[in-house]
N, C-alpha and C positions, 0 to 999 in steps of 0.2 A: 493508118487505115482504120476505118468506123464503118458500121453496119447499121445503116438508118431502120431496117427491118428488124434486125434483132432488138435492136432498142425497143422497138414497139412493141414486139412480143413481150419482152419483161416487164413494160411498162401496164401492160393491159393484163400480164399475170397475177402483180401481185397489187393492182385496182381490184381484181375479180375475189381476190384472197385478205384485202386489207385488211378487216374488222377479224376473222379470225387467226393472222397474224399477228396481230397484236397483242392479240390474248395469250398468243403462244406465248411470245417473249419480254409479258408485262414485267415479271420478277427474276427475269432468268440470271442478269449477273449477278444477284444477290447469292445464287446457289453456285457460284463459280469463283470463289477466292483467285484463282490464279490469273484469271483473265482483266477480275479487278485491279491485279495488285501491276497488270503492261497497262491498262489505262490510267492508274494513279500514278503509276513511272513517266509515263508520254505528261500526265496533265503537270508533273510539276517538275522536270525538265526542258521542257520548250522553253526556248527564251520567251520574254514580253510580247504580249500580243495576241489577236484575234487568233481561233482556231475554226476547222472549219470538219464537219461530220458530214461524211459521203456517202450517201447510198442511206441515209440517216433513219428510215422505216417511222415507225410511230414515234421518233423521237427521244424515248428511253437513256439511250446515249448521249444524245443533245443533252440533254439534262443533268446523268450525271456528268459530263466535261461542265456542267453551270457549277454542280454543287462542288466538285473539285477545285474551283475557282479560277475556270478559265471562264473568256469570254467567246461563247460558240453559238455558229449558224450551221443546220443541220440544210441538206440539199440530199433530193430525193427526185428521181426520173419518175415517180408513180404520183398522182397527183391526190387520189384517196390517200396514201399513205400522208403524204403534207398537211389534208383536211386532218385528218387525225393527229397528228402530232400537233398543229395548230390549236386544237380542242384541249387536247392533254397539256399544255404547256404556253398558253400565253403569255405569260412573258419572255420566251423566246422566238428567235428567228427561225422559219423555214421558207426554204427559195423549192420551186420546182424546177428540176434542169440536171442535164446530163454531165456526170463525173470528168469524162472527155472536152467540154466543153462549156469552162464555167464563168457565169458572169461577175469576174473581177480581174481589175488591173495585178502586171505583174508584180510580181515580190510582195504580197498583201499580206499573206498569212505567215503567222508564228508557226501553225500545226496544223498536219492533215491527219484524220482519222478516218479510216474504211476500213468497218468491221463487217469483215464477210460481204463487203459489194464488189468484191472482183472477180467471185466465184461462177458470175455468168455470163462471163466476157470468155468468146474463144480465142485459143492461143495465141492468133493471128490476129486479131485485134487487140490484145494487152498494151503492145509500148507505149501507143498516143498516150491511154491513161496516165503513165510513169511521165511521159514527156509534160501532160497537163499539171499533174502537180508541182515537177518540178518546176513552170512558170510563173504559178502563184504564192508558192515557198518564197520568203524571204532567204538571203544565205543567213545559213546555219540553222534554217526553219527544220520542224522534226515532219518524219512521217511514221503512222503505223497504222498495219493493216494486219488483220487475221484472216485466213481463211482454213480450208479443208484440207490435210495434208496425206499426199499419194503416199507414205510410208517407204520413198526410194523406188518407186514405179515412176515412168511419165506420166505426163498429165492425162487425168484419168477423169473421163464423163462419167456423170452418178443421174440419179432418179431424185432430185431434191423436192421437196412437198410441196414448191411451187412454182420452178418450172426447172429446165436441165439447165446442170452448175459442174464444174469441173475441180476436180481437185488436183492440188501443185506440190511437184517436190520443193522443200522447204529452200534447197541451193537452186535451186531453178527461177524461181522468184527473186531471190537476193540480187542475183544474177542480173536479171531485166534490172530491176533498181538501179544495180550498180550502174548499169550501164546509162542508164537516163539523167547519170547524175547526183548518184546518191551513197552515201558512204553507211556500212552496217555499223549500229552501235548494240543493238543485244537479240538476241531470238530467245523464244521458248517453245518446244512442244510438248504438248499436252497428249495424255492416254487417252481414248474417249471414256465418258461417265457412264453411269447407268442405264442412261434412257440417249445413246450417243452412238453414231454407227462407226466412226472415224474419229482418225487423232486429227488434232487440232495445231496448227503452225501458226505464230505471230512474229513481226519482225519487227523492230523500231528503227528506222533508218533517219539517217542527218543530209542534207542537201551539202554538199560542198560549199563552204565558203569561198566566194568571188576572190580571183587573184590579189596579191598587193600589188598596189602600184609602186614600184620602186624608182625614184632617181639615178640615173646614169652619172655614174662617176666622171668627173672633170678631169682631163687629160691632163697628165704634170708637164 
C-alpha cells in the first residue's frame, strides 16, 4: 500500500525547505562519531558492489559512502534537494524517485542505505518500502537505516522541522525487516546530544541469502 498524496506532501516540504536543509546538515556527521563508525561498518561490510542512498537529501551521505569507498547513487523524492546534491557533488549520481519505487532491475544492489527517510512514511504504508528493497538487494546484500526512536512507546507522531515524521520502537522496525526478508546483523541506540530531542535507533540488516539448490539423492 502507497499514498501518492503523501508523497507529495513530503515532496513539495522539503523543495520549499531545501537550501536551508542543507545547511542544517552540511557537517552534522562529523559531530556524530557513533553514527560514522554504522555507516563505516555498512560501507565496508557489504559484499562488492553498487550501493544505493535513499531519501539521500543534499547528498552529504552520497559522498561520504564515495569517500568510504563504495560505489554510490543517492535517490531522493524532493527534486530541489537532487538540484542540490547535483551542485555539491558532481561527480556523483543522483536519480529523482520514490524509495517504494525504484528504477532498477532486481538484485542490483550490494547496499541500501536510509538515513532517516522512513521517518515520514505512516505505519500503514512502511512494508512496500522493506518489500522494495528487498527486490533490488542482491542475496546477502546489506541494509541500514536510522531513524528516531519511540524509547519503548509505539510508534509515536512528532512535529519534525519539515514536515510530520514518526518515530519507531527499535523491535518494531526489526520486526517489518524481518519479515520482508531480512535477517538483523547489529543495532545501536543512541542518547540524543545536545542540540537532539530524541534517542536515535540504527539497525544494519542482511537480505537472506537465496536457497541452495541441492540434488536429490539417487535411489539405491
Amino acid at each position: 500500500m502507497t499514498d501518492p498524496s503523501h508523497l507529495a506532501t513530503t515532496a513539495a516540504a522539503y523543495d520549499a525547505m531545501a537550501v536551508r536543509y542543507a545547511d542544517h546538515v552540511r557537517d552534522m556527521i562529523g559531530r556524530l562519531p557513533l553514527d560514522h563508525a554504522m555507516l563505516a561498518a555498512f560501507a565496508a561490510s557489504a559484499p562488492e558492489g553498487p550501493v544505493a542512498d535513499l531519501g539521500c537529501g543534499p547528498g552529504h551521505y552520497t559522498a561520504l559512502l564515495r569517500d568510504l569507498g563504495r560505489d554510490a547513487t543517492g535517490f531522493d523524492l524532493s527534486p530541489a534537494m537532487i538540484a542540490l546534491a547535483r551542485d555539491a557533488h558532481p561527480g556523483l549520481r543522483f536519480e529523482a524517485g520514490s524509495m517504494h519505487d525504484l528504477p532498477l532491475p532486481d538484485g542490483t544492489l550490494a547496499g541500501v542505505v536510509a538515513w532517516y527517510s522512513l521517518i515520514h512514511i505512516p505505519q500503514a504504508h512502511l512494508p512496500p518500502y522493506f518489500e522494495e528493497f528487498h527486490r533490488v538487494l542482491a542475496p546477502g546484500g546489506q541494509l541500514l537505516f536510522a531513524f528516531f526512536e519511540s524509547e519503548g512507546d509505539p510508534v509515536t507522531a512528532f512535529d519534525h522541522r519539515v514536515t510530520p515524521a514518526y518515530r519507531w520502537p527499535i523491535d518494531g522496525l526489526a520486526a517489518l525487516a524481518s519479515a520482508a526478508g531480512f535477517i538483523e546483523m547489529a543495532r545501536m541506540l543512541r542518547e540524543p546530544g545536545e542540540d537532539e530531542r530524541f534517542r536515535r535507533g540504527h539497525l544494519l540488516m542482511r537480505k537472506r541469502p537465496a536457497p541452495e539448490h541441492t540434488i536429490p539423492a539417487i535411489p539405491a
